[in-house]
N, C-alpha and C positions, 0 to 999 in steps of 0.2 A: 504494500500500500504506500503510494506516496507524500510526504511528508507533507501536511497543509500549514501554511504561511500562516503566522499569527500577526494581527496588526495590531502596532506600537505607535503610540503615540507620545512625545517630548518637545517642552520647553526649552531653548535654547537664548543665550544672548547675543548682544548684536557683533558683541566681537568675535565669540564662536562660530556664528553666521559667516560672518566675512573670512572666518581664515579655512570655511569649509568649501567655503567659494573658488579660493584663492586655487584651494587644493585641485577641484573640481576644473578648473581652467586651464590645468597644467597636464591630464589627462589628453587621450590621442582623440579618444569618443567622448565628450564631455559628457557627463551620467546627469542625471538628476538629484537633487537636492536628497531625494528620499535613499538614490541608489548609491550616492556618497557617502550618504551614514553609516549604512550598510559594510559599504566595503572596508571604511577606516575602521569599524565597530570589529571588522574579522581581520585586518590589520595588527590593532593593539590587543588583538586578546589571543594572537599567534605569538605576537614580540614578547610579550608576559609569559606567556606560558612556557616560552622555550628559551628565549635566552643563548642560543647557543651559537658562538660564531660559526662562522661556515666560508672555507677555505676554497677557493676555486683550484682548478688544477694547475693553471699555470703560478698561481700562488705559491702551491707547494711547491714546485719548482724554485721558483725565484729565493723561498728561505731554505730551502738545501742547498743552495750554491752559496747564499750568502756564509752557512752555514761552514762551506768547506773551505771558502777565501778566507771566514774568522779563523779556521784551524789551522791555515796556513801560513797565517801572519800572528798565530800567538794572541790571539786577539780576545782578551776576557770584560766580559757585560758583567755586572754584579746583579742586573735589573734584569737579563734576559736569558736564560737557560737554554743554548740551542739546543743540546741535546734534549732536554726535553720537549721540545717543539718537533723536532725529527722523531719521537718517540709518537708525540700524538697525530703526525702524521702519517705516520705507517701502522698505527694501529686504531688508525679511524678514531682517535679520541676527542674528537673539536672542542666539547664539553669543557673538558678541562683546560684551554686557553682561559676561559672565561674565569677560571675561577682562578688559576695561576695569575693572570694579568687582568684585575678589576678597574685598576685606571684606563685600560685600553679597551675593553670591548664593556664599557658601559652602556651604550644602548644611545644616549642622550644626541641630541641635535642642538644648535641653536634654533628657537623660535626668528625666521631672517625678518616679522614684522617689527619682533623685540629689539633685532638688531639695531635695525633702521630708527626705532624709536628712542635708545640710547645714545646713538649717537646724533640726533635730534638735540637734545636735553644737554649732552657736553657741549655741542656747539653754542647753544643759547647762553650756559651758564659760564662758556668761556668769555662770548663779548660781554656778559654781564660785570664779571669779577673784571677783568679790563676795561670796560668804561666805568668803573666807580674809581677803578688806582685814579685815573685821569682825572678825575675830578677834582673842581675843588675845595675847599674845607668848605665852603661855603655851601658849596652844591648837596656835600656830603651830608651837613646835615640838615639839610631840605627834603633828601631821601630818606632819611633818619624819623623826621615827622611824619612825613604822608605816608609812610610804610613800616609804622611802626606795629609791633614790637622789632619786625625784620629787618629795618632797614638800617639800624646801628651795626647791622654787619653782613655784609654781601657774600656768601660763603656758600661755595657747593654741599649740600650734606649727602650726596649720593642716594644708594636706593635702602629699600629697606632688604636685611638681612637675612630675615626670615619668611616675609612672603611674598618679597620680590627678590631670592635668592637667583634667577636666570641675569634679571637684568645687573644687580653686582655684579655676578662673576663675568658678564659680557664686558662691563664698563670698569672693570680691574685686569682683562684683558686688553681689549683696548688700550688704556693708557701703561701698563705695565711693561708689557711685553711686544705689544707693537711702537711702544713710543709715540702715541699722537695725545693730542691736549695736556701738553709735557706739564702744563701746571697743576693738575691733578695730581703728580706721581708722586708717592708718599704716602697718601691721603686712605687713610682708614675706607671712607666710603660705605661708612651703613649708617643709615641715618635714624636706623631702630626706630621708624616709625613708617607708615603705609604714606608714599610720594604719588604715586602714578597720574591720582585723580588732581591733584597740584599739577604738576608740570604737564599734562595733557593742556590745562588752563593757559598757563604758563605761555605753552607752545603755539595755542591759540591766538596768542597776542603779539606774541613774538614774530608769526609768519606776516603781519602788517607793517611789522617795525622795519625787515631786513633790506627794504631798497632803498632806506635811509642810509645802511651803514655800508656803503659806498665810500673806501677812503675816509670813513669815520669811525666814531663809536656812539655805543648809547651813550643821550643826554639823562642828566640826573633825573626829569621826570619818566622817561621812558624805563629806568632801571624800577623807581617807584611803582610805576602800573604794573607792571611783571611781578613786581613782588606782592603788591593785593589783588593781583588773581589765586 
């Protein structure tokens, strides 16, 4: 007898929506909204369930040679066991990659809307913290009044920690390791409180500001408005 379909129904938000779209458009057949759920829905509940890397052939290939170039130059990894990677290649073990190497076959992605939304927010708060140095005392505390409690100190506080832990480790990569918005580096970057709904604001105001700052920077009231969004 075959299986009869059961119909689901779900609530979804609008940013949900949008990145199922996103997904949906990058497809060869563009599916339906319905057949999209669907599919991501047997997607992540295949990635969860197994977890297990999976080595293509010319893969294997590629770390056996590396494998015998390391043995032949004397070559010791503290972090990486060839022979036991030649071990779980010859004996079909893929499994155990994953659990020998957890920083490596984590599973994880960047979200790329997250991306894009981080580095939104450094750029904003870079001309921010830059046109307030420019200022002057006077401006500063002009900004200080119409943006208070904020405005006595113009300072990135980054994301929050714990439930925006994607877009920190995005935006401590970013400035860390790739070197961009060099005046971040340093900087702790958790602001130990929920930002998003802020700097979405923020970024709202901000995209009217930017074809002022043409060979310029923000003026003290522009830093002010940004800050009581």
């Amino acid at each position: 007898m075959a299986k009869k379909d059961e119909r689901f129904e779900m609530r979804v938000d609008e940013d949900l929506l949008a990145r199922v779209d996103e997904w949906r458009g990058r497809q060869d057949k563009i599916p339906s909204r319905a057949e999209a759920m669907r599919r991501l829905a047997e997607i992540g509940l295949s990635h969860g369930a197994h977890r297990t890397p999976s080595l293509s052939d010319g893969e294997k290939l590629v770390l056996l040679a590396l494998r015998d170039i390391g043995q032949h130059l004397k070559i010791k990894n503290a972090d990486l066991n060839m022979d036991l990677v030649s071990d779980v290649i010859f004996g079909g073990h893929d499994w155990a990659l994953g659990w020998q190497l957890p920083g490596v076959f984590h599973g994880h992605r960047d979200n790329p809307k997250n991306v894009s939304f981080v580095l939104n927010v450094l750029a904003m708060w870079d001309h921010m913290e830059r046109g307030y140095e420019a200022l002057s005392k006077k401006d500063r505390e002009l900004v200080a009044t119409k943006a208070a409690p904020l405005g006595s100190r113009v300072h990135f506080m980054g994301f929050d920690g714990n439930d925006e832990a994607e877009h920190i480790g995005i935006a401590r990569f970013l400035v860390e390791k790739m070197e961009r918005f060099s005046r971040f580096k340093g900087r702790e970057m958790n602001a130990h409180i929920p930002t998003l709904d802020t700097y979405e604001r923020m970024l709202a105001q901000f995209g009217g500001m930017q074809n002022s700052l043409i060979g310029g920077e923000l003026s003290a009231q522009q830093i002010a408005d940004l800050l009581k969004a």
